[in-house]
DRENGUVO-431879 format. One record per residue: y, z, x of N, C-alpha, C in turn; residue in one letter. Coordinates in steps of 0.1 Angstrom, whole numbers, padded with zeros to 4 digits, always signed. Example, Ala and Ser with C-alpha at 12.3 -4.5 7.8 and 13.67 -1.06 7.14 Angstrom:
! residues 2
-0057+0078+0132-0045+0078+0123-0033+0078+0132A/-0022+0071+0128-0011+0071+0137+0000+0079+0129S/
! end
This chain:
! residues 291
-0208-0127-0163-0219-0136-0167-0230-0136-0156X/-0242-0137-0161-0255-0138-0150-0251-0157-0146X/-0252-0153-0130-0251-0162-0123-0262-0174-0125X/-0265-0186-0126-0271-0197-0124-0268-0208-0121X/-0278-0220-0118-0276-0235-0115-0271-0243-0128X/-0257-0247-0126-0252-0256-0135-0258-0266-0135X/-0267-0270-0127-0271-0286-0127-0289-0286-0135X/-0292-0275-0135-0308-0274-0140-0304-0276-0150X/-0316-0278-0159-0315-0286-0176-0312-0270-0186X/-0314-0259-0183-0310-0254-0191-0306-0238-0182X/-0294-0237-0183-0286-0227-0178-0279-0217-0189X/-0283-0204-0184-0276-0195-0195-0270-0186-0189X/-0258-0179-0203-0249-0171-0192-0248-0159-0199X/-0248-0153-0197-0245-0137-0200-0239-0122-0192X/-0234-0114-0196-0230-0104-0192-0242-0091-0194X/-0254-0091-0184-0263-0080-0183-0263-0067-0185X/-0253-0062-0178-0249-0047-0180-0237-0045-0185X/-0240-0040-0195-0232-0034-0210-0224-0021-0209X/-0218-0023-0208-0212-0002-0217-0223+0004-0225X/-0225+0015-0222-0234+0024-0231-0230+0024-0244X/-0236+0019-0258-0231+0023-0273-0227+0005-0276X/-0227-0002-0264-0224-0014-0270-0240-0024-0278X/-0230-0028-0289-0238-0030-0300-0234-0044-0303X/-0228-0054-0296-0222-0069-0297-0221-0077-0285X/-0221-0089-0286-0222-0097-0274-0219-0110-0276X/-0219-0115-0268-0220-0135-0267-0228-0140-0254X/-0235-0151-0256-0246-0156-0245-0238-0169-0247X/-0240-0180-0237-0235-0190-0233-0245-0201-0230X/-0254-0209-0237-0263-0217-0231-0260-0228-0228X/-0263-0239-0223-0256-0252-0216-0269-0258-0213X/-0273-0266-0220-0281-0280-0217-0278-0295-0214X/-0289-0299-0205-0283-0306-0194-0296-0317-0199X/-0298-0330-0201-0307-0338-0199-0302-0349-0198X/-0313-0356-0189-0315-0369-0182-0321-0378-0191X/-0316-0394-0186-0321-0405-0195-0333-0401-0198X/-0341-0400-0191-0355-0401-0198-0361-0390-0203X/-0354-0375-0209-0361-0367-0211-0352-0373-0224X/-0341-0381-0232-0335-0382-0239-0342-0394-0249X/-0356-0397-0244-0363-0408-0247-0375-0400-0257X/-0380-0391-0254-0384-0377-0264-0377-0366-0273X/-0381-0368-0285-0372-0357-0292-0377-0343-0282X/-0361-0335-0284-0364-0321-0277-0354-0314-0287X/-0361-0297-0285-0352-0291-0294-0353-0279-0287X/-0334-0270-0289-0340-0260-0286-0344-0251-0295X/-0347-0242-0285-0359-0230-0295-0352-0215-0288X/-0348-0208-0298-0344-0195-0301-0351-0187-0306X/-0353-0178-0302-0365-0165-0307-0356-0155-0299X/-0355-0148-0315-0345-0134-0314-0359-0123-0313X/-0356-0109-0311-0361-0100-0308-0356-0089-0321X/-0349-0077-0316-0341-0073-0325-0327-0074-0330X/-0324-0081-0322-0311-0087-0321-0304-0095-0332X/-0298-0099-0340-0294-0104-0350-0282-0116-0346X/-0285-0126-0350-0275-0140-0344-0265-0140-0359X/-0253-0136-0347-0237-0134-0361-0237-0151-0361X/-0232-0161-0347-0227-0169-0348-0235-0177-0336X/-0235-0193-0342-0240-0202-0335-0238-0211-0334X/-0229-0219-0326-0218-0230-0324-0219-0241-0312X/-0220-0253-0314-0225-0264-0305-0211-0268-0303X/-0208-0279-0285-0202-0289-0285-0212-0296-0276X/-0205-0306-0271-0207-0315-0267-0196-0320-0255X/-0206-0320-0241-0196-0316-0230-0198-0334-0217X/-0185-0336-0218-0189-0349-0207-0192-0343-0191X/-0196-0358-0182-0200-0351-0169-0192-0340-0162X/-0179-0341-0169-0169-0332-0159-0169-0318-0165X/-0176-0315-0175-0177-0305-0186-0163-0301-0192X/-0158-0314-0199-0149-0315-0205-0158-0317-0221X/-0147-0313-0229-0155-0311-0245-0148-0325-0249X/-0158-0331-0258-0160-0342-0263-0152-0344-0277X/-0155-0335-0280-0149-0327-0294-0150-0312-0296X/-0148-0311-0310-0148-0299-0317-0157-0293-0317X/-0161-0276-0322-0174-0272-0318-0184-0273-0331X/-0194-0273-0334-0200-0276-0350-0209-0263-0350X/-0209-0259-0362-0222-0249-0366-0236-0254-0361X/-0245-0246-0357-0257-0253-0354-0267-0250-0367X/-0274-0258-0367-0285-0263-0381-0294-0261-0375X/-0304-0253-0382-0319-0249-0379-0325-0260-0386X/-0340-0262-0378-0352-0272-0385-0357-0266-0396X/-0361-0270-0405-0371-0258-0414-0381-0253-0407X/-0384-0241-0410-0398-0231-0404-0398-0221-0415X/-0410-0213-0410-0413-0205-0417-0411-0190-0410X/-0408-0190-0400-0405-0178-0389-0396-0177-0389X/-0385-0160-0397-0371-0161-0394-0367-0155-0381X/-0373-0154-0373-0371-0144-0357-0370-0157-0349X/-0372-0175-0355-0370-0182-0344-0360-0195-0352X/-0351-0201-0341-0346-0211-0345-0342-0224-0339X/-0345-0232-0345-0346-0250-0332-0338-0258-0341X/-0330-0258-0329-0321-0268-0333-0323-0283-0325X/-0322-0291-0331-0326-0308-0327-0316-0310-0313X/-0318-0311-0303-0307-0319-0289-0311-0332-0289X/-0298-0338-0302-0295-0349-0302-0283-0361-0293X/-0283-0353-0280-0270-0359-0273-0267-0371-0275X/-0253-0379-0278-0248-0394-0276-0249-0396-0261X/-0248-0403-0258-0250-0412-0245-0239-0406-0235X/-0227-0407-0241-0216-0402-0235-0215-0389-0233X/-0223-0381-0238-0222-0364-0232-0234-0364-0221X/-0226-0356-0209-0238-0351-0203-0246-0340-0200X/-0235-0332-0215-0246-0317-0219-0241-0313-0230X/-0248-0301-0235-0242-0297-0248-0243-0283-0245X/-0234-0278-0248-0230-0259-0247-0232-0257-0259X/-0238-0246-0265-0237-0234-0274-0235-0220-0273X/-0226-0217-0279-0220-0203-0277-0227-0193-0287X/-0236-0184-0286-0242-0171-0294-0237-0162-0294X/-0231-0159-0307-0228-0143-0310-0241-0133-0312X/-0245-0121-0309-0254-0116-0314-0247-0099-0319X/-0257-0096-0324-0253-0081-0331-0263-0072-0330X/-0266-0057-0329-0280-0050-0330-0270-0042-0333X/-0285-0033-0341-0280-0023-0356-0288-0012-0350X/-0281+0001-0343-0290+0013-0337-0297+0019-0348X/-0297+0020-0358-0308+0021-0368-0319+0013-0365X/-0321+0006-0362-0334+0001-0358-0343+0001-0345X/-0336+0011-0335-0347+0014-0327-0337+0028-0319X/-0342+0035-0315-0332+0046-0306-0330+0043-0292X/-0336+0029-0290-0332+0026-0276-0318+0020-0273X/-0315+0012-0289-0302+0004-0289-0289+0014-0283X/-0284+0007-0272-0269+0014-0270-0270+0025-0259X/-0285+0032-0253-0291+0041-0245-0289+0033-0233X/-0279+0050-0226-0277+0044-0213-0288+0049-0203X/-0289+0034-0195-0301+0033-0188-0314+0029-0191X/-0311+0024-0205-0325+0017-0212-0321+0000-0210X/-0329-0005-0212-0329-0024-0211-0330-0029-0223X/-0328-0038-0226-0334-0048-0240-0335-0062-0241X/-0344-0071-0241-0348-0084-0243-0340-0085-0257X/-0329-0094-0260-0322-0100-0269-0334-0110-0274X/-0329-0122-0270-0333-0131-0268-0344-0141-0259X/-0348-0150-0260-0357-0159-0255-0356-0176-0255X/-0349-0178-0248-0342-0193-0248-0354-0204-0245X/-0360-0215-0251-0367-0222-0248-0363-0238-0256X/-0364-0247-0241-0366-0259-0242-0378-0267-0244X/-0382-0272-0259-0392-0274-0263-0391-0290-0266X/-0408-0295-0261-0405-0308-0265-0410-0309-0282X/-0407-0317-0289-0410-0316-0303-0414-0332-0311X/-0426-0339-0301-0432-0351-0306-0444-0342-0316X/-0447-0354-0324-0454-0350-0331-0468-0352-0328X/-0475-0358-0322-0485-0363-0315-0488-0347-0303X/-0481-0345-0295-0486-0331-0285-0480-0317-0292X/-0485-0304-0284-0487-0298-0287-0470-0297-0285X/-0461-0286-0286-0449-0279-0285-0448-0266-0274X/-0452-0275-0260-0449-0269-0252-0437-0265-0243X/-0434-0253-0243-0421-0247-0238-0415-0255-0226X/-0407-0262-0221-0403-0272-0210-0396-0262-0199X/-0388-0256-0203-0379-0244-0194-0375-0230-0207X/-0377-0220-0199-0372-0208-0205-0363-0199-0196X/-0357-0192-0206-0347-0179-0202-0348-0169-0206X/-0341-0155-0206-0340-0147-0215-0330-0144-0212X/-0322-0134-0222-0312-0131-0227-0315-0115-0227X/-0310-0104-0217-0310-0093-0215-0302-0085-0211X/-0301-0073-0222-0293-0065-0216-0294-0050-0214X/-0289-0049-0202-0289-0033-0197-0276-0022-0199X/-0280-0010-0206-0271+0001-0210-0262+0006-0196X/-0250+0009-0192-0253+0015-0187-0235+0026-0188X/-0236+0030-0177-0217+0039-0180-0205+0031-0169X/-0195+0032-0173-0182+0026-0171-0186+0020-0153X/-0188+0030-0148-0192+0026-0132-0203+0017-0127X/-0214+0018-0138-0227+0005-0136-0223-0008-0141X/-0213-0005-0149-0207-0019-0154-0197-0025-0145X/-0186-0017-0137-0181-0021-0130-0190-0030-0117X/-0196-0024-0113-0208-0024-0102-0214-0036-0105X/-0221-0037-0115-0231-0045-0120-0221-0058-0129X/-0210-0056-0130-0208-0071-0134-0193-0071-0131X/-0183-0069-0127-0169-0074-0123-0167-0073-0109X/-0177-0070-0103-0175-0064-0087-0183-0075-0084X/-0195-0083-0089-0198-0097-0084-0189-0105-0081X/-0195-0111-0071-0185-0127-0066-0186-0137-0075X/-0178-0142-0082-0181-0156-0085-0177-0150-0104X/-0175-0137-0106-0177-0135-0118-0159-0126-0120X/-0153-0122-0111-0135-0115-0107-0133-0124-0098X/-0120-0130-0104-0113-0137-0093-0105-0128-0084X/-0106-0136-0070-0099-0127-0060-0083-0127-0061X/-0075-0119-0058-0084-0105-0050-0086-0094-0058X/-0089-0096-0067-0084-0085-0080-0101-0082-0077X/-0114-0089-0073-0125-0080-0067-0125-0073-0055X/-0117-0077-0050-0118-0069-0033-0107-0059-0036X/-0102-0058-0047-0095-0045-0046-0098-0035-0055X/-0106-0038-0065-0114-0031-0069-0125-0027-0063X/-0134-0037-0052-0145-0036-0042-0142-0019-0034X/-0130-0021-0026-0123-0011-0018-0126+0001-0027X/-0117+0002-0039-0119+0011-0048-0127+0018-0050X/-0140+0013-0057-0153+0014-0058-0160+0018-0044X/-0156+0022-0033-0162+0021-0023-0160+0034-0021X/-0147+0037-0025-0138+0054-0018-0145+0063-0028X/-0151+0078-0025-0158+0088-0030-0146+0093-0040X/-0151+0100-0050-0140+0104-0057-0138+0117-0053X/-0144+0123-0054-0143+0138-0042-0148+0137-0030X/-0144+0140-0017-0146+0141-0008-0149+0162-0001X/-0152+0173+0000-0153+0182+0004-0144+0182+0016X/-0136+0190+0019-0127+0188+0033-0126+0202+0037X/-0124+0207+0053-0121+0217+0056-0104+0219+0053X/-0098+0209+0057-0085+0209+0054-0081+0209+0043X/-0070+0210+0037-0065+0209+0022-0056+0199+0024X/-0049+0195+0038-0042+0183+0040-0049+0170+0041X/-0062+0171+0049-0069+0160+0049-0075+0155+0037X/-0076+0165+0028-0077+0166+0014-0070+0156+0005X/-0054+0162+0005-0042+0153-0002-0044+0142+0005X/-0048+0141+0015-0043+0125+0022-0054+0118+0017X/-0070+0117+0015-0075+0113+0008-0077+0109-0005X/-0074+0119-0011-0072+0121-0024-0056+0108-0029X/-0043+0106-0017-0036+0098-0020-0040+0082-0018X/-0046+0082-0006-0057+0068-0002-0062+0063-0012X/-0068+0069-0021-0077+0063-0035-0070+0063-0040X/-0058+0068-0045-0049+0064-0056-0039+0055-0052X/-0042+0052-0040-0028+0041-0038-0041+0026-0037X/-0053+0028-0037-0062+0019-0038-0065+0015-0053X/-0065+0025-0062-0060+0024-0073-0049+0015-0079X/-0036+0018-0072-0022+0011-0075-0026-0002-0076X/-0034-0005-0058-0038-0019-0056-0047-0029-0069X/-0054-0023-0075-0061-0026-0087-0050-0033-0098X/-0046-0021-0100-0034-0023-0112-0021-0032-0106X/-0019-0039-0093-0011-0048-0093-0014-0059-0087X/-0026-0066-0098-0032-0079-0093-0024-0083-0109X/-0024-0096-0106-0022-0106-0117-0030-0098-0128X/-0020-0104-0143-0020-0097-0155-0034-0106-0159X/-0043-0106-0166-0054-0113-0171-0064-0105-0179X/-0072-0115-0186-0086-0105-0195-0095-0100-0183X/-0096-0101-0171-0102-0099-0162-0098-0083-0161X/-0088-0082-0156-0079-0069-0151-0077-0063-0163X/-0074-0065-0174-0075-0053-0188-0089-0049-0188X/-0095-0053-0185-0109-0050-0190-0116-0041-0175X/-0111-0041-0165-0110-0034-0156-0106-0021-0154X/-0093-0020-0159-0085-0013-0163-0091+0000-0177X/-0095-0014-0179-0106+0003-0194-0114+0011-0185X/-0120-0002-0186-0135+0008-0176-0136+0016-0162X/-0121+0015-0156-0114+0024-0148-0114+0039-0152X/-0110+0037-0162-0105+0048-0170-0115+0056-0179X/-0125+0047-0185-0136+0053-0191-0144+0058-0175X/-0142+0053-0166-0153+0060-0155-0143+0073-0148X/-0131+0072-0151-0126+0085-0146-0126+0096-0158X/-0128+0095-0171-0131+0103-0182-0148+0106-0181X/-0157+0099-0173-0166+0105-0180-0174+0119-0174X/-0179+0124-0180-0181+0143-0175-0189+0140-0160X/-0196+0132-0160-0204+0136-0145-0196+0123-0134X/-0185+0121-0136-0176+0109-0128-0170+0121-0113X/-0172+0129-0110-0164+0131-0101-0152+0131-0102X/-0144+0130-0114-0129+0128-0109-0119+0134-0107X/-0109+0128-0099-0098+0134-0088-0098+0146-0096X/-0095+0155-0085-0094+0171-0089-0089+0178-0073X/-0078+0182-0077-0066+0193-0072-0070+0205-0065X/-0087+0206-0070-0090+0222-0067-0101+0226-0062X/-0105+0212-0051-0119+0213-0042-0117+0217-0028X/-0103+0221-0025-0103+0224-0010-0107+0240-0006X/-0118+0242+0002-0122+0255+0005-0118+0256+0022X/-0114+0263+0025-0112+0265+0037-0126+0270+0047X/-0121+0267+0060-0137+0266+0069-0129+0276+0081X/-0135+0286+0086-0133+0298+0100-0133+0289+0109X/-0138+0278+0111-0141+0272+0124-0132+0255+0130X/-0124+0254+0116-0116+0245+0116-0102+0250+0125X/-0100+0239+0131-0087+0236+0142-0075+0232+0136X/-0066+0238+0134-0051+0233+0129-0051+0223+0135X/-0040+0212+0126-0039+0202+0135-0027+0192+0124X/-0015+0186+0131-0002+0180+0118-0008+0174+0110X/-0002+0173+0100-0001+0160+0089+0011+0160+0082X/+0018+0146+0085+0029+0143+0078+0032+0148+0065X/+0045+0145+0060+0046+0153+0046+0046+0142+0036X/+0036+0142+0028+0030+0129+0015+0034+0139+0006X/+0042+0147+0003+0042+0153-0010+0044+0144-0024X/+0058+0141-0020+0063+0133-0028+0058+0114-0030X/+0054+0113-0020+0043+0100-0023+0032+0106-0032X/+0028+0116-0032+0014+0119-0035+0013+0128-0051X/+0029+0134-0054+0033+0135-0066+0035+0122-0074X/+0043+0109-0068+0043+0101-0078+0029+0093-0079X/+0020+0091-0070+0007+0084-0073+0002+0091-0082X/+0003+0104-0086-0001+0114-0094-0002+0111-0108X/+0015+0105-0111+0023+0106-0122+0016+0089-0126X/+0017+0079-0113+0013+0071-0121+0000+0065-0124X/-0013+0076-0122-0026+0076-0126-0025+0084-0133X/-0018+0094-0135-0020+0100-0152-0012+0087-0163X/-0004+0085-0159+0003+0074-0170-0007+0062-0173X/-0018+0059-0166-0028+0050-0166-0035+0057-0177X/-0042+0070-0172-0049+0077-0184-0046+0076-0199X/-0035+0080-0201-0022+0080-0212-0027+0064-0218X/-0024+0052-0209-0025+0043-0214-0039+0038-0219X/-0047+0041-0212-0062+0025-0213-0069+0044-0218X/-0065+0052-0224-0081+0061-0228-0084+0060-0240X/-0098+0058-0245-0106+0052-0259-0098+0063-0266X/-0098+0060-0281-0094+0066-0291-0108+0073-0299X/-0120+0073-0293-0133+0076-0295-0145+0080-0283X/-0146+0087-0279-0157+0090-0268-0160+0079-0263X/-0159+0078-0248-0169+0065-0243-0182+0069-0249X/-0188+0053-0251-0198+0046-0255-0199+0048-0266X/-0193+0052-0277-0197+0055-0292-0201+0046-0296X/-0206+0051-0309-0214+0040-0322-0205+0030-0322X/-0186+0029-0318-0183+0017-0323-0174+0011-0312X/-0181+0016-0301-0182+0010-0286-0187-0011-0287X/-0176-0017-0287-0180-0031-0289-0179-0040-0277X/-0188-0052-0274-0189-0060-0258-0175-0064-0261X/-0169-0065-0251-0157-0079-0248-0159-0090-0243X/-0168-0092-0237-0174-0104-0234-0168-0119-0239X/-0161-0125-0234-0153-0137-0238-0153-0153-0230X/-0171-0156-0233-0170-0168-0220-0155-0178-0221X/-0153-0180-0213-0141-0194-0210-0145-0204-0225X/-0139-0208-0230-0137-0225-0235-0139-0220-0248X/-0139-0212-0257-0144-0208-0267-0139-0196-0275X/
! end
């Protein structure tokens, strides 16, 4: 989720960078008002793009951002614009915010950017509007709602590898991971294997953090970035030998370096798509907390 201030009056959350082909999502908005902005009707104001709103669902959250109750459909005002929608923030006294959770959908028939990796797209446009009838309907605070295409490794990079977004240490050990070259060129063929075992046992470290939606979803995109054609991945058959290189020992990793082998192919076996990464039916996972 894009990082922000819980305490400003309107905070949104999202996951920016997408899997290539992804065509679904959820945003997270959270409004926050004070006595006296509670003294003026305010509403919010949604303006979609090309984006399509599946689902749109309110609660009502006390100071500890504990839910009040149940979550309700949200009700549009009447208008005549179907690209925008305002819903009345009618808080009781006793909340001191209200969350709504957005489903949204885009249909790649409608532009060739949808789903393109390395293209951007404005979803959404979040605005806090005051709504007296006497002044004009001026925007109070805005957001947007964006997202960027991109492959298994920009997603990793760009949103599980933040702080505050993987709980530790399941980021620092993917951090580590993410850090090690997938090929390295070596004069040696041993300095080679020994490398080549270092990333896969940094690997192991990945795959034995606490079971969670965090770490499955890690765990894909692990694996879609070692499947995809320009990934660099481990390969058995980059060692060229150099005239000017100096013998010199290395322990015997055979058999460490066979079973690390056996159990990153068994990883592949497990987490690989049943469809090309990023395909047409490449869908977000994205699953804010409470909802």
């Amino acid at each position: 989720m894009e990082p922000a201030d819980r305490t400003e009056a309107l905070h949104v959350e999202f996951d920016r960078v997408q899997l290539a082909g992804t065509v679904r999502g959820r945003a997270l908005v959270r409004v926050r008002l004070n006595p006296t902005d509670r003294r003026s009707p305010t509403v919010l104001r949604l303006r979609r793009f090309l984006s399509r709103l599946v689902e749109f669902r309110w609660r009502d959250l006390d100071a500890a951002g504990a839910p009040l109750g149940p979550a309700f459909e949200a009700t549009a005002l009447p208008g005549e614009d179907q690209r925008q929608f305002d819903t009345p923030l009618d808080l009781p006294a006793e909340a001191a915010s209200r969350e709504y959770l957005l489903e949204w959908a885009l249909d790649p028939a409608d532009h060739p950017r949808i789903g393109a990796k390395d293209d951007e797209m404005v979803l959404f446009r979040v605005q806090l509007v005051a709504a007296e009838a006497d002044r004009p309907q001026t925007p109070e605070q805005q957001k947007l709602v964006v997202i960027s295409w991109s492959d298994a490794d920009g997603v990793l990079r760009g949103t599980w590898q933040q702080p505050g977004r993987t709980p530790e240490p399941l980021r620092q050990a993917l951090a580590e991971l993410l850090r090690t070259p997938e090929r390295q060129a070596s004069a040696c063929g041993d300095c080679h294997l020994q490398r080549e075992l270092d990333r896969l046992l940094l690997e192991d470290a990945v795959w034995a953090c606490e079971d969670g939606p965090e770490l499955e979803e890690i765990r894909r995109l692990l694996v879609l970035r070692e499947l995809e054609p320009d990934s660099g991945s481990i390969g058995y058959d980059t060692y060229r030998s150099h005239p000017e290189h100096l013998p010199h020992a290395h322990p015997d990793i055979a058999e460490e370096l066979a079973a690390a082998r056996a159990r990153h192919h068994a990883r592949l076996l497990a987490y690989a798509p049943s469809e090309p990464p990023g395909g047409p039916g490449q869908a977000s996972r994205t699953n804010p907390d409470g909802h």
